[in-house]
C-alpha positions as CSV (number, residue, x, y, z in Angstrom):
1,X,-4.8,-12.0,-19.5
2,X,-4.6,-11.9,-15.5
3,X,-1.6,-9.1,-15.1
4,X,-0.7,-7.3,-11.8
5,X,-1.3,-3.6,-11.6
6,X,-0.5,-1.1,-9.5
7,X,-2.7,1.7,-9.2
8,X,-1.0,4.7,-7.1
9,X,-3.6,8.1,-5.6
10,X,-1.0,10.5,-5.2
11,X,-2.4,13.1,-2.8
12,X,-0.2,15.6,-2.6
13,X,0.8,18.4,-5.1
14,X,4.3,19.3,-5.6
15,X,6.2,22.4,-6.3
16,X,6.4,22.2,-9.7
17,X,2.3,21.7,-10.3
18,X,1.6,24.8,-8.1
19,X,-1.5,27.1,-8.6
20,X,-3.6,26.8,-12.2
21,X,-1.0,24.3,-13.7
22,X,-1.9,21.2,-11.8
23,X,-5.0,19.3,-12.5
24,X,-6.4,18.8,-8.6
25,X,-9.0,15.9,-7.5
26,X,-10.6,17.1,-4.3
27,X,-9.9,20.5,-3.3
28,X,-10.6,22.2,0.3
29,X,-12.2,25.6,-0.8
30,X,-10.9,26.6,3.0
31,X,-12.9,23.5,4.1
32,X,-11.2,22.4,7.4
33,X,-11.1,18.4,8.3
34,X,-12.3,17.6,5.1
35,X,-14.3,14.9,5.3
36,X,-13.2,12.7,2.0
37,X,-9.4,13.0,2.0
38,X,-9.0,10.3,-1.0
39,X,-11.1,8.4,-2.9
40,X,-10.6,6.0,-6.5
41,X,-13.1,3.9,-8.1
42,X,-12.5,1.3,-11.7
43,X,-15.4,-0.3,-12.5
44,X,-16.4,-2.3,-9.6
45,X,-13.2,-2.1,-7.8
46,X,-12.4,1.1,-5.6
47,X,-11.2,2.6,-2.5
48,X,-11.7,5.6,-0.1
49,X,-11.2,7.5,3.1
50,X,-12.8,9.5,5.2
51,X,-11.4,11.9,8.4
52,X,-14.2,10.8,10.8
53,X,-12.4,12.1,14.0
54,X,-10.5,15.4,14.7
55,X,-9.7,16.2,18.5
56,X,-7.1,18.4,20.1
57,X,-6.1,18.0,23.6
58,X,-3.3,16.4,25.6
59,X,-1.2,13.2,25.9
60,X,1.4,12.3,28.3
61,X,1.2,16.0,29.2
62,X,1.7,17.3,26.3
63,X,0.0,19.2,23.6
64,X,-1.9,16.5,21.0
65,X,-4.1,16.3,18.3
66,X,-6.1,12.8,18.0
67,X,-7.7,11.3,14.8
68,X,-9.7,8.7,13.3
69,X,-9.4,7.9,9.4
70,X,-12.0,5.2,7.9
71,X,-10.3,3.1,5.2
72,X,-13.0,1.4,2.9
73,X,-12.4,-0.9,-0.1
74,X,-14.7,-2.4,-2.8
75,X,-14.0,-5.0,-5.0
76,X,-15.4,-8.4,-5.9
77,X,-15.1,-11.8,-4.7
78,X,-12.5,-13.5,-5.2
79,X,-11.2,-13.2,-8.8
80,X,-9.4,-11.1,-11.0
81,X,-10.8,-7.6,-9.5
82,X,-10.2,-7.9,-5.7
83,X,-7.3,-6.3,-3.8
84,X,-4.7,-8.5,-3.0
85,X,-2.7,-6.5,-1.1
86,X,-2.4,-2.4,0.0
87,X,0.1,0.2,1.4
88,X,-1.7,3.4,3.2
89,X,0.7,5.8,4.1
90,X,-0.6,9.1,5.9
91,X,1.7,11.8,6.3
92,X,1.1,15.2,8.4
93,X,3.8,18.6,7.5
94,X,3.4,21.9,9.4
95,X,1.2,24.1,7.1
96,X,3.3,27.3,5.9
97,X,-0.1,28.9,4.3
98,X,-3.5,27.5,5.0
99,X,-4.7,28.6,1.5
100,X,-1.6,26.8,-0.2
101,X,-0.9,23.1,0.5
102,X,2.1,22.9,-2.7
103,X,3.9,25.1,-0.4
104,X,6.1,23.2,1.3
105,X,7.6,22.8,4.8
106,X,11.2,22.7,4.7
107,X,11.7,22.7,9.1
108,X,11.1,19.1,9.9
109,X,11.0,20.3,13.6
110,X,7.4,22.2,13.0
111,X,6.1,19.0,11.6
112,X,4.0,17.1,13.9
113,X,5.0,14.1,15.5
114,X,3.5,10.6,15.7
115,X,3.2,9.6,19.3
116,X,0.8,6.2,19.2
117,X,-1.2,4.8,16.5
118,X,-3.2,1.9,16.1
119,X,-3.7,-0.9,14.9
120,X,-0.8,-2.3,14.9
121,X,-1.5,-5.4,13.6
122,X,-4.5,-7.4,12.8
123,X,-4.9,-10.9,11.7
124,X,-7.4,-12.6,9.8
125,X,-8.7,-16.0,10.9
126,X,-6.9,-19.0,9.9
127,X,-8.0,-21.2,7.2
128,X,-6.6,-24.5,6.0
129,X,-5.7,-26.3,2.9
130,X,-4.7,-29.9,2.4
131,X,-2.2,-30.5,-0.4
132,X,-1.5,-33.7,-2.0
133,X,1.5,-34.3,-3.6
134,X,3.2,-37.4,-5.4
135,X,7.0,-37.8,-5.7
136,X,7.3,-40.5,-9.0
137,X,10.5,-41.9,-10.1
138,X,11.7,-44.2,-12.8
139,X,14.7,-45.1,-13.5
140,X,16.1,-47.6,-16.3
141,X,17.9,-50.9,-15.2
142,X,20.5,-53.4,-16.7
143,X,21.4,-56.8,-16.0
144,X,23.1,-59.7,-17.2
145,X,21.2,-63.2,-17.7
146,X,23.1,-66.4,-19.0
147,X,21.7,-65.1,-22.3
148,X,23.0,-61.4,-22.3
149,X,21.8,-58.3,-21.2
150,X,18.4,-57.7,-20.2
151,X,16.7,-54.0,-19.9
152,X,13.7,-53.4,-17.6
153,X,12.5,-49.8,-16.0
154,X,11.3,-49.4,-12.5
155,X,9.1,-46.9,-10.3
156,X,8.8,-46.2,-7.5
157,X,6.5,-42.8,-6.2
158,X,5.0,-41.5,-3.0
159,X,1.9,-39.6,-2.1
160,X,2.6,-36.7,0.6
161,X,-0.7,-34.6,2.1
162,X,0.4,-31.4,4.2
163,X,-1.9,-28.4,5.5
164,X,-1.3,-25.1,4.4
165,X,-2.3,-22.4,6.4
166,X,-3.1,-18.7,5.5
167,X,-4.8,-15.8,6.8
168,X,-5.3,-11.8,6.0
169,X,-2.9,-9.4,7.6
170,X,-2.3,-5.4,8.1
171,X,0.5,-4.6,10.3
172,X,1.3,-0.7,10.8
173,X,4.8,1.1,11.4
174,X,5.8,4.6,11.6
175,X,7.6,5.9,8.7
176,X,11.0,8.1,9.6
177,X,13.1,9.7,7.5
178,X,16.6,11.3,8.0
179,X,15.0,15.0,8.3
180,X,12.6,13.9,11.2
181,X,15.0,11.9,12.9
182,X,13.6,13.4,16.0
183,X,10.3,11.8,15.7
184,X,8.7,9.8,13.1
185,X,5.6,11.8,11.1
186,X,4.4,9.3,9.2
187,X,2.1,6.2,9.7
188,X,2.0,3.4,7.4
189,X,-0.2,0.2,7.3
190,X,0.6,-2.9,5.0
191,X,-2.4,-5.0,3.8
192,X,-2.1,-8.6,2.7
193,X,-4.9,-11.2,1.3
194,X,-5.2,-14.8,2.5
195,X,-2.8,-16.4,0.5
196,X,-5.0,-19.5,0.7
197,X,-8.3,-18.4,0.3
198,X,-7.5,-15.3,-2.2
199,X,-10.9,-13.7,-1.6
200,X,-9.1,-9.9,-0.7
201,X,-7.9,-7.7,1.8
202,X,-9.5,-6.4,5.1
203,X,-12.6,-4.7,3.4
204,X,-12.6,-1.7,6.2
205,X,-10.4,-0.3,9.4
206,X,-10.5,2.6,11.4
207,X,-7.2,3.8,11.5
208,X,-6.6,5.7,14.7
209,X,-3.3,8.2,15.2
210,X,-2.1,10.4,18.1
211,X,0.2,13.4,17.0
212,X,2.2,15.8,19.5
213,X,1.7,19.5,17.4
214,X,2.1,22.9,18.6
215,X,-1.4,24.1,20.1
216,X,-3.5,26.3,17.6
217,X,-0.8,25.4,14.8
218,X,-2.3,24.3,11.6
219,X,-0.5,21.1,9.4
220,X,-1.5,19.3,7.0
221,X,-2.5,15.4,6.5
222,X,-1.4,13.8,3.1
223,X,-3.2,10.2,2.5
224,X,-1.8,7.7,-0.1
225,X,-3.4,4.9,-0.6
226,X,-1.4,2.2,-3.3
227,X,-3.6,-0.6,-3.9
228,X,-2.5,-4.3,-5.8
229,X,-5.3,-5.3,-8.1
230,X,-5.1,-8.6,-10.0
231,X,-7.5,-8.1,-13.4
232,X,-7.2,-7.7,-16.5
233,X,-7.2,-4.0,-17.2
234,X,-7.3,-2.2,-20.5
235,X,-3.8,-0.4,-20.9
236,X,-5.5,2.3,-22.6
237,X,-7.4,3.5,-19.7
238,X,-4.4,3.0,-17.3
239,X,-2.6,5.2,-19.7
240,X,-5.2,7.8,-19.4
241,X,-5.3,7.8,-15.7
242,X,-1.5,8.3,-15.4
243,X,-2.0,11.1,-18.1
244,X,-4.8,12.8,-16.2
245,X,-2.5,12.2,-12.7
246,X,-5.6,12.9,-10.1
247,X,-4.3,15.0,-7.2
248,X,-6.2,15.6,-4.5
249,X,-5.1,18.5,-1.9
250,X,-4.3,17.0,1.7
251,X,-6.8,17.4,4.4
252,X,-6.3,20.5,6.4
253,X,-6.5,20.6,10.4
254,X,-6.6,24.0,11.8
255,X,-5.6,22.8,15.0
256,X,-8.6,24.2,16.7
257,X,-11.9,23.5,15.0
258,X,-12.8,19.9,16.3
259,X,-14.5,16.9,14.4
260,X,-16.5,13.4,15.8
261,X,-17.4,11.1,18.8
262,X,-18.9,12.9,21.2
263,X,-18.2,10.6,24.4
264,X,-14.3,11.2,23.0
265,X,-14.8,15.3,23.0
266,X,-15.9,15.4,26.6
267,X,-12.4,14.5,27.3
268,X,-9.3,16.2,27.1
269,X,-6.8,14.0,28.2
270,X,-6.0,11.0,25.9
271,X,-4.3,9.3,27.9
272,X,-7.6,9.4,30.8
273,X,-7.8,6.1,32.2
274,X,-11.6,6.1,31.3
275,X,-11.3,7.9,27.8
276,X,-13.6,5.5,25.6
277,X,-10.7,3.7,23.2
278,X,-13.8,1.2,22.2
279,X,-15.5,3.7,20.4
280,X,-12.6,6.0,19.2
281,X,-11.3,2.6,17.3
282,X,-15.0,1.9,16.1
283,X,-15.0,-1.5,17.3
284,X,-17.6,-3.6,17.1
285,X,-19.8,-3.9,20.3
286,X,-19.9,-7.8,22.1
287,X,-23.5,-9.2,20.8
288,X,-26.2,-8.5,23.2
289,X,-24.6,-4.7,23.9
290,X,-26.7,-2.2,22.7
291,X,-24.8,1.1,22.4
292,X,-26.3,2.4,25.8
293,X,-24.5,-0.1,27.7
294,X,-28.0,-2.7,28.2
295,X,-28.3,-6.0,27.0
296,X,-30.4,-6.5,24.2
């Protein structure tokens, strides 16, 4: 039976699962920019993300911290097991005690705040379906004939064709509450399948964010990642899994050890008007380029 679940990685522990009572996913063991910050995996289906870019520096003259997050999802084709849609939030909170991520910031103004990210939107190419249509009615009709009344039906229909067009989305926003009303420090992205087509979300994305911090101040980054599958699942084992309730700890930037590209490192303004933005957002190179700059 096709059914629509909701399968939620909840990154972050709370106050009331501190120390030995919570059961933890991945852990830091003082690890700084952990390289996996979240990861799930059912059968075929699955998601993950990796910190592939830590850098600390300015932006618009002030202190910054820059980073790169690789979202990856797996799933089949088309059918019951794909993704049909996806909400990433990623979250960064002043860290009160490097070696104790349920504690808590309760000062919203130590938090770091969000001061660009990208993407902001992508879009999918557009594909087309013709529909067909027929409107059919019949109606019953009486009349009178010099030798009474007379019954006969009628019908009358009418074939319509229209193109419906669909395409894959992710548009991102920052995420504010009331407490940060100063500056928003969240990111969010929202992924939707081709309606049309139905073959899945946008498989992969760099996710790219640049945070004004406090220089040499630690925080931490909390990743959720809420995924839409469409399969039929076996309640038992979704039952388990909310049992279980995998926690991971968030990722924890030190706010001086530095992770990544290194034609981004050699520069220390992000805002340089020739800081390389192609490679920080990992996109692809025009075919011909090698990545030394010659034609292949």
């Amino acid at each position: 039976m096709e059914q629509e679940t909701r399968i939620l990685c909840l990154i972050s522990s709370s106050d009331e699962c501190a120390g030995s009572f919570c059961l933890l996913g991945i852990r830091n063991e003082e690890r700084v920019n952990r390289s996996l910050a979240t990861q799930d995996q059912i059968g075929k289906t699955g998601y993950s993300a990796y910190v592939r870019h830590v850098q600390y520096g300015t932006y618009e003259s002030k202190s910054a911290c820059l980073l790169g997050i690789d979202f990856a999802f797996r799933f089949p084709p088309k059918g019951f097991g794909r993704f049909s849609s996806a909400e990433i939030e990623v979250t960064f909170e002043k860290a009160l005690n490097t070696s104790k991520p349920y504690l808590r910031s309760t000062d919203a103004s130590l938090d770091p705040v969000v001061a660009n990210f990208a993407p902001r939107q992508i879009l999918g190419l557009t594909k087309p379906r013709d529909n067909h249509k027929i409107l059919e009615i019949s109606a019953p009709i009486v009349f009178h004939t010099p030798f009474g009344p007379a019954r006969m039906s009628a019908k009358w229909s009418k074939e319509t064709t229209f193109t419906e067009e669909g395409r894959l989305e992710v548009h991102g926003n920052l995420a504010q509450d009331d407490d940060h009303d100063d500056g928003a420090n969240s990111v969010t992205w929202d992924l939707t399948e081709n309606p049309v087509s139905k073959d899945g979300i946008l498989r992969s994305f760099r996710g790219v964010v640049v945070l004004f911090c406090r220089p040499g101040d630690a925080f931490w980054m909390r990743v959720s990642v809420k995924p839409v599958v469409k399969f039929a699942l076996d309640p038992r084992r979704l039952l388990t899994k909310r049992l279980v309730g995998d926690r991971d700890e968030p990722v924890l930037l030190n706010g001086r050890q530095s992770l990544g590209n290194s034609s981004c490192l050699n520069y220390s303004e992000f805002d340089h008007e020739d800081f390389p933005w192609q490679d920080m957002l990992n996109l692809p190179q025009p075919l011909g380029i090698t990545d030394g700059g010659q034609v292949a």
